[in-house]
N, C-alpha and C positions, 0 to 999 in steps of 0.2 A: 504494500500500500504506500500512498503517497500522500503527503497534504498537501491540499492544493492553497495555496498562496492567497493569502488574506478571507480564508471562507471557516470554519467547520466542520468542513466535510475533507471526506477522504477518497484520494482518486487509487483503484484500486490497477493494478498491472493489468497484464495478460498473463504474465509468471502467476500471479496470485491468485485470478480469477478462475484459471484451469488445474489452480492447483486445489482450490476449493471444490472443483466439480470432482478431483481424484478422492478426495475423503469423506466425501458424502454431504457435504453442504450446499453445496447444489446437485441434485438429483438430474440422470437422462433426462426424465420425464418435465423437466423445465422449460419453459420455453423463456428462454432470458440470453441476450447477447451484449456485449461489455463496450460501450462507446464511449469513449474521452475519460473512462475511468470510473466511469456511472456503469452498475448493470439495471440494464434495461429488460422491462417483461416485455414479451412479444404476444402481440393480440392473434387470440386465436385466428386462423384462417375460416372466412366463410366461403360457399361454395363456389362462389364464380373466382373468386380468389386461387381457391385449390385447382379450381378448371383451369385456371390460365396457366400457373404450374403447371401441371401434366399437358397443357399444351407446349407451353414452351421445351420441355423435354422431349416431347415428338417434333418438335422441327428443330431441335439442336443434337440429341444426340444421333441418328445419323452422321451427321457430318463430324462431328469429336473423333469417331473410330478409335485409331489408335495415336493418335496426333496429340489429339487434346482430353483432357477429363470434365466431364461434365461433374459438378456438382451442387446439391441441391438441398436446403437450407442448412448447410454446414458450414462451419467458421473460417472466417480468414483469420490470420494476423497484421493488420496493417499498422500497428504501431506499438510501441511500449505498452498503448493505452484504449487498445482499443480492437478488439476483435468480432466483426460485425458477423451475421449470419444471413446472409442474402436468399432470398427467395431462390436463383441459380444462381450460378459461374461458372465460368470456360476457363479452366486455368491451365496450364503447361504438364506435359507427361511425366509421368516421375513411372519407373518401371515399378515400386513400390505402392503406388498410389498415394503419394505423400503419409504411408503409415507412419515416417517417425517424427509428423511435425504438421501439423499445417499449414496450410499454402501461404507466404508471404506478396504483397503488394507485387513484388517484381514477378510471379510467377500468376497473375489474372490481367487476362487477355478482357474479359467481359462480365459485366455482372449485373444481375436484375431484379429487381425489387418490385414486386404486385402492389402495390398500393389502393387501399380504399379510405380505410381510418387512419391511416399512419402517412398521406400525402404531404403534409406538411415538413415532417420528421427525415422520409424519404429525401425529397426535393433541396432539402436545408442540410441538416447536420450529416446527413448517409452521406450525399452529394462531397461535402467539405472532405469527409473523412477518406474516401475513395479518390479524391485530387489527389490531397496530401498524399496518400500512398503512392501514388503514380500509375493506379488502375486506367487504362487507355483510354476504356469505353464503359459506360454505365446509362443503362436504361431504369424508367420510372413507368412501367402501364398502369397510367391512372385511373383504375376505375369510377371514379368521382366524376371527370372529363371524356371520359372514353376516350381517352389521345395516348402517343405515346413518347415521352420525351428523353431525347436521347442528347447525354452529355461528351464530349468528347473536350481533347486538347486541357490533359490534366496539369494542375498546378497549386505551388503550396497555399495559394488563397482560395482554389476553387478547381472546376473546367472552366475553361475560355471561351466553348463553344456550347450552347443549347440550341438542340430543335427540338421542334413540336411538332408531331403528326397527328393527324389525324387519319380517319379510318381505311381512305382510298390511298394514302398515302405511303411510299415502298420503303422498308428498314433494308437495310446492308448493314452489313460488318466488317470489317477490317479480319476478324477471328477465322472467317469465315471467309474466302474469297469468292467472287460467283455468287453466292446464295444472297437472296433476296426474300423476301415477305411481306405482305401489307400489314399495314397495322392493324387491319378487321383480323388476320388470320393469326394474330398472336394474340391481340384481347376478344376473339372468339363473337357470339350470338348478344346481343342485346339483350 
C-alpha cells in the first residue's frame, strides 16, 4: 500500500492487491478490478452487455489464432497502481499464455470495454489509464449511445485521437489487419 499524498486514504499496488486475492481476501468470485490504487466493484453485467461480449469474441477470436490471445475480462497490469479488467483484449502471444504474470501495457494491442452504467468511468479514468500504459487502441461500445468510440494515439495525459461511430459506420484495427466490422455488428440488435 501506499498513501496517497495529502488524503487519508490508501492507494493500494498491484503487488498488494493480487496479493490479497492469493490469501483469500479477495475471493475469485469478486468482481472488483484495482485502478489508481482504489479497488473498484464491477457492476454486474446485464444481458445485452454479456451479448456484446460473446459477440465481440466471435468476430475477434478467429483472427487471434495463434498470433495473438484473446482475453476476456481478465487483468492487465498497467501500472504500479493499477490493474484494470476489461470486458476483452488482444494482447501479444506468450507460448505460456502469460501463466507467470499478467499481461503488461506493452504486451495489448486492443482493449474493450461494454459500457452501459459504467460510460462515464469507461470514457474518463479507463480511457487515462490505458494512455498512460501505452495501450494502442481502446474501444468504449456505448450502450447508453449505441455508438462506438474508438480511442487511438496513446499518451501520458490521455489518446490524442477519439472517434465516434455510429451504427453504419466501419471499425478496423491496426490488431487486426484487413478485418473490418460495422459498428451494428459488434453492438448487435437494438
Amino acid at each position: 500500500m501506499s498513501r496517497a499524498a495529502g488524503t487519508d486514504r490508501y492507494r493500494f499496488t498491484t503487488e498488494a492487491y493480487f496479493r490479497m486475492a492469493e490469501v483469500g481476501i479477495l475471493s475469485e468470485d469478486e468482481r472488483v478490478e484495482l485502478l489508481d490504487g482504489e479497488i473498484i466493484e464491477l457492476s454486474p453485467p446485464g444481458y445485452r452487455h454479456a451479448a456484446v461480449v460473446s459477440r465481440l469474441i466471435s468476430l475477434l477470436a478467429p483472427l487471434a489464432g495463434k498470433r495473438m490471445i484473446l482475453r476476456v475480462q481478465d487483468p492487465l497490469v498497467l501500472s504500479r497502481f493499477s490493474a484494470p479488467q476489461p470486458d476483452t483484449a488482444v494482447v501479444s502471444y506468450a507460448d505460456d499464455f502469460h501463466a507467470h504474470g499478467h499481461p503488461h501495457g506493452e504486451d495489448v494491442l486492443l482493449t474493450v470495454e461494454v459500457a452501459d452504467s459504467t460510460v462515464r468511468k469507461d470514457l474518463e479514468w479507463k480511457a487515462r489509464i490505458y494512455a498512460a500504459a501505452g495501450v494502442p487502441e481502446y474501444w468504449v461500445v456505448d450502450l447508453t449511445t449505441d455508438r462506438v468510440v474508438v480511442h487511438t494515439s496513446p499518451g501520458p495525459r490521455g489518446y490524442g485521437s477519439e472517434q465516434v461511430l455510429t451504427r453504419a459506420e466501419t471499425l478496423t484495427t491496426p490488431a487486426f489487419p484487413g478485418a473490418e466490422w460495422t459498428a451494428a455488428e459488434v453492438l448487435g440488435p437494438r
